[in-house]
C-alpha positions in Angstrom: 113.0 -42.9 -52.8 113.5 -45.6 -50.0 113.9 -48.7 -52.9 115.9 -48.2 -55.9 116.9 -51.0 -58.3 120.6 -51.3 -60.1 118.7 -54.1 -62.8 115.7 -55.0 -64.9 114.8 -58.7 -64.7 111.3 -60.8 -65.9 109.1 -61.9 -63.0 108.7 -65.4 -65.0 113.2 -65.8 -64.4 112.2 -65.5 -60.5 109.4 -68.6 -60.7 112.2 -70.7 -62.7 114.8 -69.8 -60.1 112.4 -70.7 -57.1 111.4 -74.2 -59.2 114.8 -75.0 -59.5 115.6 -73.9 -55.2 113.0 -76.2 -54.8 114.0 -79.3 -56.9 116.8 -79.4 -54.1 115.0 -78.7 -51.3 111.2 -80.7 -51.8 111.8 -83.9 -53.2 107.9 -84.2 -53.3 108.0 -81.3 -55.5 107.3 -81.9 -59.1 106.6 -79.7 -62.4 104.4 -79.9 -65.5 104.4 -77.9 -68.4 101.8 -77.4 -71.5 104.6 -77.1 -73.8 106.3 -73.9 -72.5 109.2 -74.7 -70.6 111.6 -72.0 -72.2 109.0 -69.1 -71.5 108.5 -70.6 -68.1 111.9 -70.5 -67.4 111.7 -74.4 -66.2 114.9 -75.7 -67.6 116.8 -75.4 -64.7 114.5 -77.8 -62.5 114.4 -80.3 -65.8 118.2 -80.3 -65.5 118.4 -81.0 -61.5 115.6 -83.3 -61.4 114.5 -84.9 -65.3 112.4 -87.4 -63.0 110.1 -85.3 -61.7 108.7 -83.2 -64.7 106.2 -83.7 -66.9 105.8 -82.5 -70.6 102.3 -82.9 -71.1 102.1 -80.6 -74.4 99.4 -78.5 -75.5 96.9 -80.6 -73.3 96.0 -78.0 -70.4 92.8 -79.3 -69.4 94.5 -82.5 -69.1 97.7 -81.4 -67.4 95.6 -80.2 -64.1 94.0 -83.6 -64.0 97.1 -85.0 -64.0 98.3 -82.9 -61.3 95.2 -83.4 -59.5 95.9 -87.0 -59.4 99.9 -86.4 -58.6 99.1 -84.5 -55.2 96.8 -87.5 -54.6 100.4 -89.7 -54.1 101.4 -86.8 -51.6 102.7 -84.8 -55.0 103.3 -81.3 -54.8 102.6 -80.6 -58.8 104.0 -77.0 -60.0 101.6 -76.6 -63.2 103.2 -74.5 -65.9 101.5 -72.4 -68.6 100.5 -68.9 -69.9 98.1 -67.5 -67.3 95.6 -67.8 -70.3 95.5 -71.3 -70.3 96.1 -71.7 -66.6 92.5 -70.0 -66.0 89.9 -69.7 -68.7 91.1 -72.7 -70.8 91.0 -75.2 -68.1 88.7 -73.7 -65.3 85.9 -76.3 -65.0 89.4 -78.9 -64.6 90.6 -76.8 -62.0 87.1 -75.6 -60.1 85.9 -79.7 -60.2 89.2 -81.6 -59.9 91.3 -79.5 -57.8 89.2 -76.6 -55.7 86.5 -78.8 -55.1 88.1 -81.1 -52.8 91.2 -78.7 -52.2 94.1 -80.9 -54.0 97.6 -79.3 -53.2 98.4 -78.2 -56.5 100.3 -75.1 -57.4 98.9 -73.4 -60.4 101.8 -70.9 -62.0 100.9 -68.7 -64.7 103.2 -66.8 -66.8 102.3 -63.7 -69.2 100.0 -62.6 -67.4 98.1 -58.6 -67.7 98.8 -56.2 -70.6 102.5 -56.4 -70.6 102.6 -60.0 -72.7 102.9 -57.1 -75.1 103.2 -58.0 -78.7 101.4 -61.4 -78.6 97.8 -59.0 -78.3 94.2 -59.6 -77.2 93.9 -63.0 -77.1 96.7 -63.7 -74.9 96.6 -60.4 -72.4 94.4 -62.3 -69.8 93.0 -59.7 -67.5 90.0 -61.6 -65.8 92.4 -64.5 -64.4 92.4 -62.8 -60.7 88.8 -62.4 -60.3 87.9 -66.0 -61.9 90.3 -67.7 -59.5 89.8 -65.7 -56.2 86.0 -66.7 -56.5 87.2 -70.3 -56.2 86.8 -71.3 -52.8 90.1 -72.2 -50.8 92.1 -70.9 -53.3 95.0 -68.5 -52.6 95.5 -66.1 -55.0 99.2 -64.8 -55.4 100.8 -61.7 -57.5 103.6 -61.1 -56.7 105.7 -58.0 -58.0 109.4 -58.4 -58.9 111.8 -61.1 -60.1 112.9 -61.4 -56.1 109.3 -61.9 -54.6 108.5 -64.4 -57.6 111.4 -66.6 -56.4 110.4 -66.3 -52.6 106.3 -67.0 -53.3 107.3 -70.0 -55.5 109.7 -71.3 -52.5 106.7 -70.4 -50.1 103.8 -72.5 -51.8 105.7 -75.0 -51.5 104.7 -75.1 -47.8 101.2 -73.9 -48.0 98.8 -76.9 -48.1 96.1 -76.2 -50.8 95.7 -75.1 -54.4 97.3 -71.7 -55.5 97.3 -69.5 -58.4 100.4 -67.9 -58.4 100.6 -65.2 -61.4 103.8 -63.7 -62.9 105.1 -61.6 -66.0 106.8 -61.7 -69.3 108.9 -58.3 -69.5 111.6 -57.5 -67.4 110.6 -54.9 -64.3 112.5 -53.2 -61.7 114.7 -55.7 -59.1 113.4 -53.2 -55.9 112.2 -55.9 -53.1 115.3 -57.3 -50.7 116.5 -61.0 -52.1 116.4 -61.6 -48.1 112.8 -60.0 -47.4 110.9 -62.5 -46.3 107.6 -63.8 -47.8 104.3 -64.5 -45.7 101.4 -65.5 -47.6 98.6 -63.2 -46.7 100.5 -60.7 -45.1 100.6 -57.1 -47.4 104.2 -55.4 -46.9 104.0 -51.6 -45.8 106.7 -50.2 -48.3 106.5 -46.2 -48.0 105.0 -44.7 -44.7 102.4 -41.2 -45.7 99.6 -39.4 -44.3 97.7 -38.4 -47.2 96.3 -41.2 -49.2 97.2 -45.4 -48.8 98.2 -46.6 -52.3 97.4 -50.3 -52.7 99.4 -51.9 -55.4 99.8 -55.6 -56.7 102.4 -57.1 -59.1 104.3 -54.3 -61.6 102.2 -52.0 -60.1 104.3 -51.9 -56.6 107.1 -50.4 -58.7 104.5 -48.1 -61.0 103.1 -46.6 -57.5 106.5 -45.8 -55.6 107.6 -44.3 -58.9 104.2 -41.9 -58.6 104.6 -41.7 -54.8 108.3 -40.3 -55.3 107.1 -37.7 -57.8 103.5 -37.0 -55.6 106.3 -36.2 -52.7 107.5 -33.3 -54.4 104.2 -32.0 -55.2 104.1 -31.9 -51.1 101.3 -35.0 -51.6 102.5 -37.9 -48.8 101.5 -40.9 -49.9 101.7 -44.5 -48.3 102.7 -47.5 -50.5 101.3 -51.0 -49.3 102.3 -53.8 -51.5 99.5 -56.8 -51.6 100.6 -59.7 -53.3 98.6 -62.2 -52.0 95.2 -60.6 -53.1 93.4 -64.0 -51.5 93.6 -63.8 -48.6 93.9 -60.6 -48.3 95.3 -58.5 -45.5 92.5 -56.2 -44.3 94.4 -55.4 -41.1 97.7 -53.5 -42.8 94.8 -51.8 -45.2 92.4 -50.7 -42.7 95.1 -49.6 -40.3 96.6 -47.6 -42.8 92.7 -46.2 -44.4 92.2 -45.1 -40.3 95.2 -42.6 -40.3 94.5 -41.5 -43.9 91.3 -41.9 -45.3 92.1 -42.4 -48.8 92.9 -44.7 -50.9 93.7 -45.6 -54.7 93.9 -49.8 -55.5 96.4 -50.6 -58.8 96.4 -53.3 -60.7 97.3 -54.7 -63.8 94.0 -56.2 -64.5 89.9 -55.5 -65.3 88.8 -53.5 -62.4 86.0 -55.8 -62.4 86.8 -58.8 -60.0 90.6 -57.2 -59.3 92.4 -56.1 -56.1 90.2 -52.6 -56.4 86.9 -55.0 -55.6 88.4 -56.9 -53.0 89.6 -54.2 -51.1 86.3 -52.2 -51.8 84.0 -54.9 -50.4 85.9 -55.1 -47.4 86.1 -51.4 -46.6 82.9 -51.5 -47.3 82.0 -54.2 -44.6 84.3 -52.7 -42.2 85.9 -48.8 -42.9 84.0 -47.4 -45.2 86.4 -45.6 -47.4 86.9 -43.2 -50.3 88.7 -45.0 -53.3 90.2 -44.6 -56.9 90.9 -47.7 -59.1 93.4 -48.1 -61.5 93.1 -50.9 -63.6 91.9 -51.6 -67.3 88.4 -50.1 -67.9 86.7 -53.4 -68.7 88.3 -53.9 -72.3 90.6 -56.2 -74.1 94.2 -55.1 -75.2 96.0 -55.2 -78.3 99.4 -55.5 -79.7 101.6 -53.4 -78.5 104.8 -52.8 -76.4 104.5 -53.2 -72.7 104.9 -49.7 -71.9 102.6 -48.1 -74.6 99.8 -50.5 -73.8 100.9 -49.3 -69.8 100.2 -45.9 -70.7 97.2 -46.4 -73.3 95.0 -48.3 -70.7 96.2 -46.4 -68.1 97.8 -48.4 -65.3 101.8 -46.9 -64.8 102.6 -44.5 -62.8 101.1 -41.4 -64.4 97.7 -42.8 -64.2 98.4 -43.6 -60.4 99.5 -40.0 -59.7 96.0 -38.7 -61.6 93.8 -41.6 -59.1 95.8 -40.1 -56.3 94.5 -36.1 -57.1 91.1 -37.0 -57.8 90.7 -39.2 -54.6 92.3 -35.9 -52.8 89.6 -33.7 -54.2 86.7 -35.5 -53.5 
């Protein structure tokens, strides 16, 4: 395999480390939190910069007005919360206060997908990427290890506009280049095939080049495009690689209803009309569990990749 990884480390670490980059580079940058700041990994930018952060406590609703209002003062508010509360909770705060009239305000949300784990159901948002891609001018962001976390928190910074910028609880394979650099809207081509295009999006990159390695040995070539900026999302890098292979499998770690598998679907549709396999959850809730054996029960690691790959092949 052309990435390996020597260490295990939580998405969530890689969105404190880029907050706390940032509280040395952007003095207009400044964070809120809904009472989370240890599972947000925010202590770092508290300690650089105690001015600019805001406890707010469990107040969502009322923490994206306030950010709303901060990025009025030419602000650039870094919200903080479980990606449960950063969607659902608060969305009429963030579709009339801060989509609406496109305030720059960075919405980050943590535990995000099946692999909170334990906490169950309630928690284990998997609708938070179709809810906030609907949103008009928002950019939608997912990125896949702790090293892209850090870089797409650095890069938001930049981008003018709100964001939703979603990230994990459990620790995952450290596979992406610290130095790789990170475009917003721009899928990277990871693993060159001829076969079938694999589109994956946040601990699904890793899942996919796990089940390409493995499909390689089977004499199955598969390509491995990683898309974590779902909105906007690359058509070019997909269709380019759809043209030489004309297959493809979508994974996600989300409801395949209003995912990365519909997004890319209604573009091939409109434009390459393409045969394709989803992996994602099956339109359910979770349940307690641990990461992996909620991974495996609903389908979306890298056996259930390696299964959407042979059935897309035989149809």
């Amino acid at each position: 395999m052309k990435y390996t990884y020597t260490e295990k480390k939580d998405t969530r670490s890689g969105f404190g480390a880029g907050l706390a980059e940032l509280a040395d580079k952007n003095p207009n940058v400044v964070a809120l939190c809904a009472d989370l700041i240890g599972s947000l990994k925010m202590e770092k930018f508290i300690e650089k910069a105690p001015e600019r952060f805001f406890q707010i406590g469990i107040a969502e609703a009322n923490m994206m007005g306030i950010a709303a209002g901060l990025s009025i003062t030419g602000k650039i508010p870094f919200t903080g919360t479980f990606a449960n509360f950063s969607t659902s909770r608060v969305y009429d705060q963030i579709r009339q206060s801060i989509a609406y009239s496109g305030k720059n305000v960075k919405i980050c949300a943590s535990h995000a997908g099946l692999t909170l784990g334990e906490d169950g159901a309630t928690h284990q948002v998997l609708e938070d990427i179709g809810m906030m891609k609907m949103l008009p001018g928002m950019t939608v962001i997912n990125p896949c290890d702790y090293n892209q976390t850090k870089a797409a928190t650095i890069a938001i910074a930049e981008h003018d506009g709100p964001v939703y910028l979603r990230f994990g609880r459990p620790t995952v394979p450290v596979f992406i280049p610290e130095d790789m650099p990170f475009e917003i809207g721009k899928g990277i081509l990871l693993q060159e095939g001829t076969d079938v295009t694999i589109v994956a999006t946040g601990h699904l990159v890793w899942e996919s080049l796990v089940a390409a390695d493995e499909l390689e040995k089977e004499g199955i070539s598969c390509e491995v495009i990683n898309i974590h900026t779902i909105k906007p999302l690359d058509e070019e890098i997909i269709i380019k690689s759809v043209e030489k292979t004309g297959k493809i499998v979508t994974a996600e770690e989300h409801n395949y209803l209003g995912g990365l598998g519909e997004s890319v679907a209604g573009m091939l549709a409109r434009k390459r009309p393409t045969r394709q396999e989803f992996v994602a959850v099956n339109d359910t809730f979770g349940e307690s569990a641990t990461p992996a054996e909620l991974m495996k029960k609903y389908k979306i690691d890298a056996a259930a990749v390696k299964e959407a790959v042979k059935r897309v092949l035989a149809n």
